[in-house]
N, C-alpha and C positions, 0 to 999 in steps of 0.2 A: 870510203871504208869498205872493203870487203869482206862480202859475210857467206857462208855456206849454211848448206841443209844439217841440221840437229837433228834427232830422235830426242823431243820434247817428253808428248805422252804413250806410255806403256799403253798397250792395244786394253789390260785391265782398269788403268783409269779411264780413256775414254769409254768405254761399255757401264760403267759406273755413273760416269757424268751424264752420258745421255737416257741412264733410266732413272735419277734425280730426276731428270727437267721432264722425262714422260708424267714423271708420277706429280708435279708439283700441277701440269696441265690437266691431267686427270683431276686431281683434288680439286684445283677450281672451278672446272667446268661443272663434277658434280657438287661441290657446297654450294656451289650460286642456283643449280637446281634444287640441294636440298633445304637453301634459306627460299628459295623461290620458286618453287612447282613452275614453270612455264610451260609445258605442256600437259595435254590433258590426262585428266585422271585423279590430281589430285595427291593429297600427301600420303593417302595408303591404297597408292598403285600397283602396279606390279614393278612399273617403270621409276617410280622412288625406292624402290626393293633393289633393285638390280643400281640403281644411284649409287645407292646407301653400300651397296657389296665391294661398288669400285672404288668411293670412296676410303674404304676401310681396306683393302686389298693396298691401294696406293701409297694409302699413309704406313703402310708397312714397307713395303717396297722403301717409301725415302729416308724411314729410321734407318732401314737395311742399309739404306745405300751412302747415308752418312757414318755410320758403325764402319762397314766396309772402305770409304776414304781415309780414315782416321788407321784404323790397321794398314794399308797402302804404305800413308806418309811415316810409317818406322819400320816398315819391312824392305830390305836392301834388294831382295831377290823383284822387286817393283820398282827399284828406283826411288827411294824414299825422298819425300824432302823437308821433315820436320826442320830439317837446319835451316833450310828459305824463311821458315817464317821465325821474323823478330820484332814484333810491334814492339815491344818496350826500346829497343835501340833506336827504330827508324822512326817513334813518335813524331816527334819535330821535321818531318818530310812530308806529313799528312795536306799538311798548306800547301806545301810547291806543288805539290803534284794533284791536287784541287785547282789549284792555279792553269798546271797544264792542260787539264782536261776542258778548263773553259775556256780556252785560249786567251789566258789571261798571260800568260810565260809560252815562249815557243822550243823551249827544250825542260829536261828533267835529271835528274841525277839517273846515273845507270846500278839498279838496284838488285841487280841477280832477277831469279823466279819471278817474285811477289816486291812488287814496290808498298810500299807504306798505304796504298788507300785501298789494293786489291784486299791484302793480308788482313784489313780493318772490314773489308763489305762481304770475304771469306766465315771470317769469327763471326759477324751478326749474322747470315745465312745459317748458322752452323747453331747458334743459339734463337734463334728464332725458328728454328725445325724443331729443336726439342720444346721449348713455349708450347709452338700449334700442337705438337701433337700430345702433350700433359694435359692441354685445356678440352681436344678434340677426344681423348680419352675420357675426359670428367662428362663431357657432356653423351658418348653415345652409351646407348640401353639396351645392345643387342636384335634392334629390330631386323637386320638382314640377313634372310636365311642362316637365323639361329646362333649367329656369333653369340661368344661370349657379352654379359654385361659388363664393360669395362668400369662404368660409372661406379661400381659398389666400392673396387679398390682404390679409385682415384678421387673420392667423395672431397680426402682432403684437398685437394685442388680448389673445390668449389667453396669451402669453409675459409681458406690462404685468401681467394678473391671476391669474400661480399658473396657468394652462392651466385645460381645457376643463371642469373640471366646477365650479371657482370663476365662472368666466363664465355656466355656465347658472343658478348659485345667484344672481346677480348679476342677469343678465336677467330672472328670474321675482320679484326684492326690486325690479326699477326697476317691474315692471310694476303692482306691489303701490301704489308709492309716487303714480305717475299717478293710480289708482284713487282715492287720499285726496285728491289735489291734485284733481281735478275736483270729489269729492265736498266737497272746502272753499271751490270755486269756486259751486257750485249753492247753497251755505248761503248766503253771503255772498251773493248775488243774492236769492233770497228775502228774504232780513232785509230788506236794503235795501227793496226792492218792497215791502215789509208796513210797515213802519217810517217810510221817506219819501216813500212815495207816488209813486213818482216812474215806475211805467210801466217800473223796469231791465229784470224777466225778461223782457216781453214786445216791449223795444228788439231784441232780436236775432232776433227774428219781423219786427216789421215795421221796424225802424231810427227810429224815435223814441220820446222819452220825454221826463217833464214835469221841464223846468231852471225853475231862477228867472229871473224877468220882468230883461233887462237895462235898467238904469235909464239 
């Protein structure tokens, strides 16, 4: 089969997609300091001050930055591609292509863009940003350099989930679940890249990768 070089992703998704993943390493690294002080000082430091800043800086950045993909995929002048995704059509593909990824099956149907389990770990990503950050709203109080109190507007949050310490158990399970959704996200690229040659992990560096030749 001969395949040539594609212009996959527009230079504005990929600058998109990799301030997602900064901002998703940033929020981990400081919630795991801010559920767990590990260095010293303690939880009214200056250095959980400046936690607490990036935290809240970041979790804006990845609302930003999912708002900003979702405009992307219906704007033409980006290369949209609201029409790629159709889980309700490609439902019943979700098996095979779980099957392929554990080399359970050693081929797959050819699915355009988004085959059936990308387009399913896309939508939970995509609703589990909005989760963490409704629960991650409810719970902070303004402590860093004078933010706003978010908790007063999003009180309902905490009332919708049994109040405030079912919300923190909540926000620290979504944050968990992100973790695997990328880390099922980076599998599935490699397979691909190793498997069909096709250039995936290294599309979102430079925005091309090797499709089949159109006849």
């Amino acid at each position: 089969m001969e395949k040539e070089m594609k212009y996959e992703w527009d230079l504005t998704f990929r600058i998109e997609h990799w301030v997602r993943f900064i901002a998703v390493v940033i929020l981990v690294v400081t919630g795991f300091y801010i559920h767990w002080p590990f260095m010293p000082g303690g939880p009214d430091s200056f250095i959980m001050e400046w936690m607490r800043f990036f935290h809240f800086v970041s979790a804006y950045a990845l609302m930003l930055g999912l708002i900003v993909r979702i405009y992307l995929a219906f704007n033409e002048r980006f290369s949209s591609d609201y029409m790629d995704f159709g889980i309700g059509e490609k439902f019943f593909g979700i098996g095979a292509m779980f099957g392929y990824y554990l080399f359970i099956k050693d081929s797959h149907k050819d699915y355009g863009k988004y085959n059936p389990l990308q387009e399913l770990e896309y939508i939970l990503v995509a609703l589990m940003i909005c989760f963490t950050a409704l629960t991650g709203a409810a719970l902070y109080k303004g402590h860093a350099f004078g933010f706003i109190n978010t908790a007063v507007g999003f009180r309902w949050v905490n009332n919708l989930l049994g109040g405030e310490s079912y919300v923190r158990i909540w926000h620290f399970l979504s944050m968990w679940i992100i973790i695997i959704l990328v880390m099922v996200h980076v599998y599935m690229t490699v397979l691909k890249t190793l498997v069909d040659r096709d250039r995936t992990f290294t599309s979102i560096f430079t925005g091309y990768k090797l499709k089949k030749k159109s006849s």
